[in-house]
C-alpha positions in Angstrom: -63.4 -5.8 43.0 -62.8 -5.3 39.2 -62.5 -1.4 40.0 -60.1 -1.7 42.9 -58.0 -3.7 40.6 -57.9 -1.5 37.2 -57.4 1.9 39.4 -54.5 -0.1 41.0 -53.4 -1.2 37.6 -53.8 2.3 36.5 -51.5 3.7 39.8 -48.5 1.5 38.3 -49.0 3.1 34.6 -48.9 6.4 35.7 -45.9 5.5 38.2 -43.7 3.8 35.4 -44.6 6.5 32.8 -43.1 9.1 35.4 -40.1 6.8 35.9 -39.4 6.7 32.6 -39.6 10.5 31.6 -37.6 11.3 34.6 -34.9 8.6 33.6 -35.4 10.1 29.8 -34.8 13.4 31.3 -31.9 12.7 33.4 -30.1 11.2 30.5 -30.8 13.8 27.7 -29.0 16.5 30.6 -26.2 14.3 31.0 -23.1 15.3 28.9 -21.2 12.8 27.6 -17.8 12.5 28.4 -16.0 12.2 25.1 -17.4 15.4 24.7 -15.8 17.3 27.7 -13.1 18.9 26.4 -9.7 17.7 27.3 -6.7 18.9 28.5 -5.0 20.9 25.7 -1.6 20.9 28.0 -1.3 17.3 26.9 1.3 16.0 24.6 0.2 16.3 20.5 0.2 12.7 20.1 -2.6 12.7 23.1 -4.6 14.9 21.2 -6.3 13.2 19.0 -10.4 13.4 19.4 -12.4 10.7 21.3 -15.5 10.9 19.6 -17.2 12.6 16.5 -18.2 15.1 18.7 -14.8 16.8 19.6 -14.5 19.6 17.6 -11.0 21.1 18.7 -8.6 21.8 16.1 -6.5 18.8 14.3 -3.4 19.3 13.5 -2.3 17.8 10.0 1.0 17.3 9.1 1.9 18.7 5.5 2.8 15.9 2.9 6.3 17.3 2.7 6.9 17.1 6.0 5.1 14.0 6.5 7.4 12.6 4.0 10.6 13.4 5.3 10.1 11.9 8.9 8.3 8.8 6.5 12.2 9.2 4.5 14.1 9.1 7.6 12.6 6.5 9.5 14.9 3.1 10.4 12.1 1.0 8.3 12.2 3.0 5.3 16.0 3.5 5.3 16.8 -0.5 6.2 14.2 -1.3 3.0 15.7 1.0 0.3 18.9 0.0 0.8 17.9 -3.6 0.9 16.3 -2.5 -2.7 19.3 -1.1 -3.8 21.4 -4.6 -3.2 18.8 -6.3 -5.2 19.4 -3.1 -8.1 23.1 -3.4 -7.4 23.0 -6.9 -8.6 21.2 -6.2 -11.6 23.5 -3.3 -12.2 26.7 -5.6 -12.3 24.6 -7.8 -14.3 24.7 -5.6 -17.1 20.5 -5.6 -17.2 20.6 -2.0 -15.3 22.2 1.4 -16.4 21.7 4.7 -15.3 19.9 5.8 -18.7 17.9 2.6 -18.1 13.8 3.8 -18.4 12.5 1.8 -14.9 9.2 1.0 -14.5 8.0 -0.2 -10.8 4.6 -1.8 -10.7 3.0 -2.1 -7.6 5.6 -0.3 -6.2 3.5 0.6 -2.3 5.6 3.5 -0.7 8.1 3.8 -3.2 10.9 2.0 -1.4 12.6 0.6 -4.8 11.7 3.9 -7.0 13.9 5.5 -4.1 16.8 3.3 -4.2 16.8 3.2 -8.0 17.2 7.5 -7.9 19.7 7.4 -5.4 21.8 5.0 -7.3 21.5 7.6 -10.2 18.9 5.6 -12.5 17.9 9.3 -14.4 14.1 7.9 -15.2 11.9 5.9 -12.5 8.3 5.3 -12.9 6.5 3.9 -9.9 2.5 3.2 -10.0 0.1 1.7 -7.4 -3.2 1.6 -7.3 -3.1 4.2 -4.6 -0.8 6.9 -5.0 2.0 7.5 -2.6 3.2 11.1 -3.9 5.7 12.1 -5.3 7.3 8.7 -5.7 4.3 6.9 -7.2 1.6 7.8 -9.1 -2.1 5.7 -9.3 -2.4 3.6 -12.1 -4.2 -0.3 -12.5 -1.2 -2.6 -13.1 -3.5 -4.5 -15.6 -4.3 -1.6 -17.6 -1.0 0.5 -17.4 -1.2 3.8 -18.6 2.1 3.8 -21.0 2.3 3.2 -24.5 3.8 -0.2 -25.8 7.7 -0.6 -25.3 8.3 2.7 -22.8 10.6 1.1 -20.7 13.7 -0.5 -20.5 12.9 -2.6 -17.0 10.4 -3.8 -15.4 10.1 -4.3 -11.3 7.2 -5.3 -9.7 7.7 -7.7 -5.9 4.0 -8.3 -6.2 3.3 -10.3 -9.2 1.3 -13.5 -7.3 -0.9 -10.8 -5.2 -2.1 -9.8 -8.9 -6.1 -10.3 -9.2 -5.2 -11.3 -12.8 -1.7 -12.0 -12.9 -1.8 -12.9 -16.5 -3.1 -9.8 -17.3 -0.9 -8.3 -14.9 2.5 -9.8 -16.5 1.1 -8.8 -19.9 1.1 -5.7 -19.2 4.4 -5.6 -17.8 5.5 -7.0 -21.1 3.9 -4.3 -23.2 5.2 -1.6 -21.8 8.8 -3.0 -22.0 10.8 -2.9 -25.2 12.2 -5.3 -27.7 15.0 -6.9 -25.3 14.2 -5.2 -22.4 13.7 -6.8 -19.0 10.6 -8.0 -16.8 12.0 -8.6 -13.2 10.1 -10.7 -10.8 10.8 -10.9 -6.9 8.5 -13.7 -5.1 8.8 -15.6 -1.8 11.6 -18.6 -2.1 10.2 -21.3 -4.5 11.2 -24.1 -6.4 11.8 -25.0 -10.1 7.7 -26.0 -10.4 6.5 -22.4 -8.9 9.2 -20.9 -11.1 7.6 -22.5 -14.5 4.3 -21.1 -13.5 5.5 -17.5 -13.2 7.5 -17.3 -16.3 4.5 -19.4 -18.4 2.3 -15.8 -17.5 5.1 -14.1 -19.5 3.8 -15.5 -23.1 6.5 -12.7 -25.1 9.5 -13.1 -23.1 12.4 -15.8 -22.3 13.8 -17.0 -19.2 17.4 -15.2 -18.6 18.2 -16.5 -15.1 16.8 -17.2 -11.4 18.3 -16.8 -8.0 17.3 -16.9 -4.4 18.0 -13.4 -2.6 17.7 -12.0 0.3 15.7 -8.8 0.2 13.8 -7.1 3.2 14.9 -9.7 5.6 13.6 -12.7 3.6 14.5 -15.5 1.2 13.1 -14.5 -2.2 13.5 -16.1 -5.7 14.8 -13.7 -8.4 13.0 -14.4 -11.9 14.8 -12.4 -15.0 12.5 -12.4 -18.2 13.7 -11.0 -21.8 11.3 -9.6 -23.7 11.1 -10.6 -27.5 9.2 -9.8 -30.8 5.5 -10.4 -30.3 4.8 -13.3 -33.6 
């Protein structure tokens, strides 16, 4: 009886060890289908590959080019000229000239180091810590690469995103002169939140504040003058 059972059991190894290497085959033959090629009549924008295994050629769009449809987007245009109101302002002010040296930290795309050239501000700096070429460059905004008192103006729209934002307005202060200007956009706040910002500016005064529109949103305006470190 024990026989009869262990050839039995034996019959069902042999049976699900063919199953298996047939299924195994079947599968290994298969092609996938990400990597049947696909129709090349299809629009450029369709072409991008489905897997790691499509090897057609990829097109890539040279940075100049890339650029200019970037430049001539409705975004970018409605942003830089909502940057350029903001400069206007500061302009009229008296706080902005065209021989003004601009610094603008964590400036992303370049939106405001745009709309500064294009109102004929002659020398625009704009660092992030990726770069966005050729409107700005990589740099850490707590360890800017500029010596002390380079620049007239300061910008930065990013000052409460800062990992260190005392380090971060320090640095903005260093790298402005005697009397120059630390600018300071943030989302609409009061007359508490506004304390806190200009207490991470240890060398500079308070000049003024106002609410702004800029980008489609309320924003608070913070103007700092820098003074002789003690």
């Amino acid at each position: 009886m024990e026989r009869h059972i262990q050839r039995f059991l034996n019959k069902v190894s042999l049976l699900s060890i063919t199953i298996a290497t047939i299924t195994l085959l079947f599968l290994f033959l298969q092609t996938p289908e990400t990597c049947i090629p696909h129709d090349t009549t299809l629009k450029p924008h369709l072409r991008f590959p489905k897997s790691t295994c499509d090897s057609s050629p990829r097109h890539y769009l040279p940075l100049p080019k890339k650029n200019t449809r970037l430049w001539s987007s409705k975004s970018w245009i409605t942003q830089v000229s909502s940057f350029t109101q903001l400069f206007t302002q500061l302009y009229k002010m008296g706080l902005l000239k065209k021989h003004s040296k601009v610094l603008c930290v964590s400036a992303g795309a370049g939106h405001e180091v745009m709309a500064l050239s294009k109102m004929g501000v002659e020398d625009v700096t704009g660092v992030e810590v990726i770069e966005s070429l050729p409107l700005v460059s990589k740099a850490d905004p707590h360890n800017l690469p500029f010596f002390d008192g380079a620049f007239d103006v300061a910008f930065t729209g990013h000052l409460v995103e800062a990992l260190y934002p005392r380090r971060y307005a320090g640095e903005m202060e260093r790298t402005v002169r005697e009397g120059g200007v630390c600018v300071v956009v943030v989302d609409e706040c009061g007359d508490e939140e506004v304390k806190e910002i200009v207490w991470l500016f240890r060398r500079s005064r308070l000049v003024g504040t106002s609410n702004v529109t800029l980008n489609r949103r309320r924003v608070t305006r913070i103007i700092l003058r820098t003074i002789a470190s003690a």
